[in-house]
C-alpha positions in Angstrom: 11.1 14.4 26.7 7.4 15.9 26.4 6.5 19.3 27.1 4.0 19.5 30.3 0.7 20.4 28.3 1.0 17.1 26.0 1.0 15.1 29.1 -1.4 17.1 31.0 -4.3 15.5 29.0 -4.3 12.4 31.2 -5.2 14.0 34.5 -7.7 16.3 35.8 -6.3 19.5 37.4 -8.6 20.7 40.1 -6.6 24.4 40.6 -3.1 25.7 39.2 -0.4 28.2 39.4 2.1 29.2 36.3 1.6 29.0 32.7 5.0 28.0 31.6 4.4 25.2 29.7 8.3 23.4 30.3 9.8 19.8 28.6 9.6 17.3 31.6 12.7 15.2 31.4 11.1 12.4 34.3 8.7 12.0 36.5 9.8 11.5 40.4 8.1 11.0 43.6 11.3 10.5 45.7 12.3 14.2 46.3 15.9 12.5 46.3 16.1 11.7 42.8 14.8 15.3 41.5 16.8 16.3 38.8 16.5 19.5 36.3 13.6 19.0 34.5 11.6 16.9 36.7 7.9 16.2 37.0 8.2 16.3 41.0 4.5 14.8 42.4 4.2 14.9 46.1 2.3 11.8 47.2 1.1 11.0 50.9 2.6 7.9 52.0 1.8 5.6 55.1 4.9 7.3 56.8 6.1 9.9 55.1 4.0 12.5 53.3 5.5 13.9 49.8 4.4 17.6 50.4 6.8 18.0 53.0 9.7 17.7 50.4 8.3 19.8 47.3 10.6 23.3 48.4 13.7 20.5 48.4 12.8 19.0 44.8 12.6 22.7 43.4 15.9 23.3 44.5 17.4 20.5 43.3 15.6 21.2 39.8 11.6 20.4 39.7 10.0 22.6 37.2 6.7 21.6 37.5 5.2 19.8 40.8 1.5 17.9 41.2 0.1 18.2 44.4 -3.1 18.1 46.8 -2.4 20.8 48.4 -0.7 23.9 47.0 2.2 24.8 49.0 2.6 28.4 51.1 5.8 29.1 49.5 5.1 29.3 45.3 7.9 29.6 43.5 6.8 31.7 40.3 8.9 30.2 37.6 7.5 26.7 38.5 4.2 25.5 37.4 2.0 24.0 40.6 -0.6 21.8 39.6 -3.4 20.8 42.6 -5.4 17.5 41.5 -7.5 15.3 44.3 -5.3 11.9 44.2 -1.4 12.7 44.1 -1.4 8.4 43.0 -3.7 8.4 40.9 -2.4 11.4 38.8 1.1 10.3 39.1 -0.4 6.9 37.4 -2.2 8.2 34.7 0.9 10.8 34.0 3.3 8.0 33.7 1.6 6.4 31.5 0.9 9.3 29.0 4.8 10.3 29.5 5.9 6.7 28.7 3.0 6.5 25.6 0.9 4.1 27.5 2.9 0.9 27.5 0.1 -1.5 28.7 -1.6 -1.2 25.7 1.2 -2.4 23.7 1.8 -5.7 25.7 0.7 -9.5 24.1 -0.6 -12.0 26.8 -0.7 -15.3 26.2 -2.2 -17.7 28.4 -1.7 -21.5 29.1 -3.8 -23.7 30.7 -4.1 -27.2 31.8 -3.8 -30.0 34.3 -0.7 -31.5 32.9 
């Protein structure tokens, strides 16, 4: 677990609500999976779009949730953080929360015609 502000570094937060600064056990986009603790980022999809859901993931435990736009309903013990790109944040959050795996990988490659 990391506490919000240590993983907030990777992102640029355009407008927020809340200064809690809470220990985010995961990081979900899938208002299903929402558990206590969770990072909850709403993300528009090609069919469904992730803002619709963010008043269910607080209810099922969300303490913090990344969004474009800042919901009508704020919930003042949660911390609401309003960026541009919902993926792109959710990318570059992941990777901060999971100490940038990438960087640790080894590629090897092979070449030839036989």
């Amino acid at each position: 677990m990391k506490k919000l502000n240590d993983i907030l570094t990777a992102i640029e937060v355009v407008e927020s609500c809340g200064s809690a600064n809470p220990e985010i056990k995961n990081i979900i986009f899938d208002s299903r999976l929402v558990e206590q603790g969770s990072l909850f980022v709403a993300v528009k999809g090609t069919q469904v779009d992730g803002h619709t859901f963010i008043e269910k993931a607080v209810q099922s435990g969300t303490v913090a949730v990344v969004c474009e736009e800042l919901p009508q309903n704020i919930f003042k013990e949660l911390v609401y953080l309003k960026v541009k790109s919902s993926q792109l944040a959710m990318a570059l959050l992941v990777a901060e929360f999971f100490d940038h795996p990438s960087e640790k990988l080894k590629l090897v490659g092979v070449t030839g015609t036989n």
